[in-house]
N, C-alpha and C positions, 0 to 999 in steps of 0.2 A: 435543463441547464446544459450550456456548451460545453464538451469536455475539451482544454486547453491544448494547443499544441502546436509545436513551432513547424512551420513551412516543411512538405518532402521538398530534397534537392538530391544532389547527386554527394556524396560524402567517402571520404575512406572507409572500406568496410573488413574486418578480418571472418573467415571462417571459422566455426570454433565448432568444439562436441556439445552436444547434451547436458545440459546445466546439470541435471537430474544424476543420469544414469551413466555419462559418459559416450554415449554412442553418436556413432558416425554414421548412421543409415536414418536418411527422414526423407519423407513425401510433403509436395505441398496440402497445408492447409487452408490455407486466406491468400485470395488474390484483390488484393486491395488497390486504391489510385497510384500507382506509382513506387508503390511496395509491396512485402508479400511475406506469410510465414510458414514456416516448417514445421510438418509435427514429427516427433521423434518415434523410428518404429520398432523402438522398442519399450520406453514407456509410456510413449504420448505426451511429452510434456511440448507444445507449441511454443517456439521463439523467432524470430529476427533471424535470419542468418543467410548468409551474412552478416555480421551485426558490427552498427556504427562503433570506434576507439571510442574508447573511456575519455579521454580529452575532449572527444568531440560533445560526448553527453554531457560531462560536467558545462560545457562551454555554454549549451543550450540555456543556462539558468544562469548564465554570466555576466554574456556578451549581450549583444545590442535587443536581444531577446528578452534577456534580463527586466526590463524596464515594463516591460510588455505584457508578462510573468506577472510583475508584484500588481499593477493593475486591476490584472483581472481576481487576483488575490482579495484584493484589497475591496472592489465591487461585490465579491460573492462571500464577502466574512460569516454573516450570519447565517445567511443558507448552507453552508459549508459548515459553520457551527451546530445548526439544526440537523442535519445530517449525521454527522457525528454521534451526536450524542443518541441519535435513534439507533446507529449501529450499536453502541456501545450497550445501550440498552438493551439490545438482542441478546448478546454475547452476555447478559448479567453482569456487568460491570458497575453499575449502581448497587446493586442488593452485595455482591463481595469486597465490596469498598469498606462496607462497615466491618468487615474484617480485620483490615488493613489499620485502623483505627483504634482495635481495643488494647487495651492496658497503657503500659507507662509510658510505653516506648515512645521514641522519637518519630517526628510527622512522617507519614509515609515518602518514596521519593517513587515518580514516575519521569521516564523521559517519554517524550513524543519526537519522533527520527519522523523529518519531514513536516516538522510542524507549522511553515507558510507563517502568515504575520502572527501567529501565538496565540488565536482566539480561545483556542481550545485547552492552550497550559493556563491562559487567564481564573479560565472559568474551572477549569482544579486550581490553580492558585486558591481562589475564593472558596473551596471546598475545606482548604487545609493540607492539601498535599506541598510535598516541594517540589515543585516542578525545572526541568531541564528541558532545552531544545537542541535540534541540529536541523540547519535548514541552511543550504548553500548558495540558495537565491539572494539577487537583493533583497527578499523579504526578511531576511534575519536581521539585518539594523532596523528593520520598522518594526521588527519584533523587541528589538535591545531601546532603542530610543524610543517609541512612542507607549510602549508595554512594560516597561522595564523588569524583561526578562532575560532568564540566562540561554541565552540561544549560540551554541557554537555555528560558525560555519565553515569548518571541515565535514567531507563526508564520514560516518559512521566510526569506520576502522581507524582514520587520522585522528583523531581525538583523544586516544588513546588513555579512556575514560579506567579507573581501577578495578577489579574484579566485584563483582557483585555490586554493585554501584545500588542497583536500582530494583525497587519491588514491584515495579511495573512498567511497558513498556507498548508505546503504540505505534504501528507504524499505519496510516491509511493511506492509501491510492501513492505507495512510493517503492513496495517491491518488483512491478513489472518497467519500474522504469530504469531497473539497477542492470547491468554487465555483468556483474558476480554476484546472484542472488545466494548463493552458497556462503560467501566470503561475509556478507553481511551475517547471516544469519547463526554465522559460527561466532562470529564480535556478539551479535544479540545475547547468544546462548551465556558469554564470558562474563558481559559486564551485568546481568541478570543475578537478582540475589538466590542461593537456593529455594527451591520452590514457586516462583517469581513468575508473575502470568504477562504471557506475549498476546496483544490483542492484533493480528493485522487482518487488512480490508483492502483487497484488489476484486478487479473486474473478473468475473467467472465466466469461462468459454466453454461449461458445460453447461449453460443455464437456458433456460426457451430463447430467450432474446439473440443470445451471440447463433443460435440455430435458425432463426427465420433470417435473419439480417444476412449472416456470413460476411463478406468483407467488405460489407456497410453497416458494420456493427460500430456503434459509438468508440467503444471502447478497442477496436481496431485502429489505432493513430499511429503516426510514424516517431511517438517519442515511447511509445508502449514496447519494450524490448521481449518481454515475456506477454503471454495470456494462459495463464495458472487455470485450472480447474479444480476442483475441488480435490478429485485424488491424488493429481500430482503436486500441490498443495502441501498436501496431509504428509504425501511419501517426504517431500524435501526438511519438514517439520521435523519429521520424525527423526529421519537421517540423522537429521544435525542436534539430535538430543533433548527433543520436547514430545512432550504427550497430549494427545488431545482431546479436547475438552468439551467443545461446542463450536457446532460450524452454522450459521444461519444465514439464509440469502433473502434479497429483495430486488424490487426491477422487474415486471413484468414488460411492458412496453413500452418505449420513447415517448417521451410527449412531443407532440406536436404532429405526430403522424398517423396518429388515430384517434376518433372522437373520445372526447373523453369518457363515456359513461362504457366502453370496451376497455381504456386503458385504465380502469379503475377495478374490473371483473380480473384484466390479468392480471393484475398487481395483485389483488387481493390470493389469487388462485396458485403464483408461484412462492407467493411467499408462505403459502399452507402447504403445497410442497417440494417446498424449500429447493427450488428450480430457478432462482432469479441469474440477475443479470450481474450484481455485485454481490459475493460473499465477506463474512467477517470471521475467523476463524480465533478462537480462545485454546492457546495454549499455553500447558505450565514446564517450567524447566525440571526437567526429568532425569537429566545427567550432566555431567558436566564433558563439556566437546570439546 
């Protein structure tokens, strides 16, 4: 499946440190079509940098792009959905649900941050949970009007949802596309009820795949602001006041670029050790930040 992504052009770009760690000293890592990334040398976390204004990100899912966006949304629901729910299934999210469940209490609540046309809140919907969205594309009216779900479309921190809102909290393939993955994941930590599990799933650039490929790696696009690895991951997780739980990867090889009965050996091979191409990382709120 094609990963989405709007046209490289030439754009306003600011310099900035280290998502991570703060620092000002990086070597290139990815030299890609037209763009290129930085690893940082002092914790290795790789990003954009240069990296596009915040206005121009948000714009991407707006403007004339926008349209473009819910499309391909909208063509890949179920595969997208089927997906999902195979990560979610790594990370034990099915078997700790019935957790979530027991006694008197009131139905569980999960948001999904980046939830695209709501396939995913539906299908907890019909589980029993109460579900919230935040999705700033046109896809959140086709989520409000055709799903009739509660989907804001402010980003994250604009919402400015009440503390512990929520007992669970998903975010998939939407932290490498963020400017301030810090700043989200401090909002994550706040509106998260004590003890409250964060499941997220971005592209891993320590996996086999992003090593053969290099900067024809899928997951190298020009709306990817970050490419997370598993440790640097773990570190910014923790920073910001979660503990972690379970990390599980998949994605041995691209399809279409080798026969299948190899691309099925590698699939099966990183996902036994746990070397793939997308990780999904389970963490629980461990402090408050």
């Amino acid at each position: 499946m094609k990963t989405w992504s709007t046209p490289v052009r030439k754009i306003e770009k600011d310099s900035i440190p280290c998502a991570l760690c703060g620092g000002l000293k990086f070597k290139k890592a990815l030299i890609c079509e037209g763009f290129e990334y930085v690893r940082c040398r002092n914790c290795g976390l790789v990003q954009m940098n240069p990296q596009p204004l915040k206005e121009e990100i948000i714009s991407r899912y707006s403007d004339k792009f926008g349209g473009e966006y819910l499309s391909y949304e909208i063509e890949n629901e179920a595969a997208f959905l089927k997906l999902q729910q195979l990560a979610l299934k790594d990370a034990s999210f099915f078997k700790l649900e019935k957790i979530f469940f027991l006694g008197d209490k009131d139905k569980p609540s999960v948001l999904d941050i980046g939830c695209a046309t709501g396939t995913l809140l539906s299908f907890l919907r019909e589980r029993g949970w109460r579900v919230t969205g935040v999705e700033i594309s046109p896809s959140a009216e086709f989520a409000r009007s055709e799903k009739k779900l509660d989907v804001k479309s402010l980003p994250l921190e604009e919402n400015k949802f009440p503390a512990e809102s929520f007992d669970a909290i998903l975010a998939s393939h939407l932290i490498e596309h963020l400017n301030d993955p810090c700043s989200f994941l401090k909002e994550v930590n706040r509106v998260l009820k004590k003890d409250g599990l964060l499941f997220i799933t971005t592209p891993d650039i320590s996996g086999f795949q992003a090593k053969i490929y290099k900067g024809r790696w899928r997951s190298a696009i020009f709306d990817h602001l970050y490419l997370f690895s598993k440790g640097t991951l773990k570190k910014m997780l923790i920073k910001h006041g979660f503990k972690i739980q379970k990390v599980r990867t998949w994605g041995g090889l691209a399809a279409g670029f080798n026969p299948v009965f190899i691309k099925r050996f590698a699939d099966k091979a990183v996902k036994f050790l746990n070397n793939g191409d997308v990780m999904i990382i389970r963490a629980r709120k461990d402090r408050d930040f």
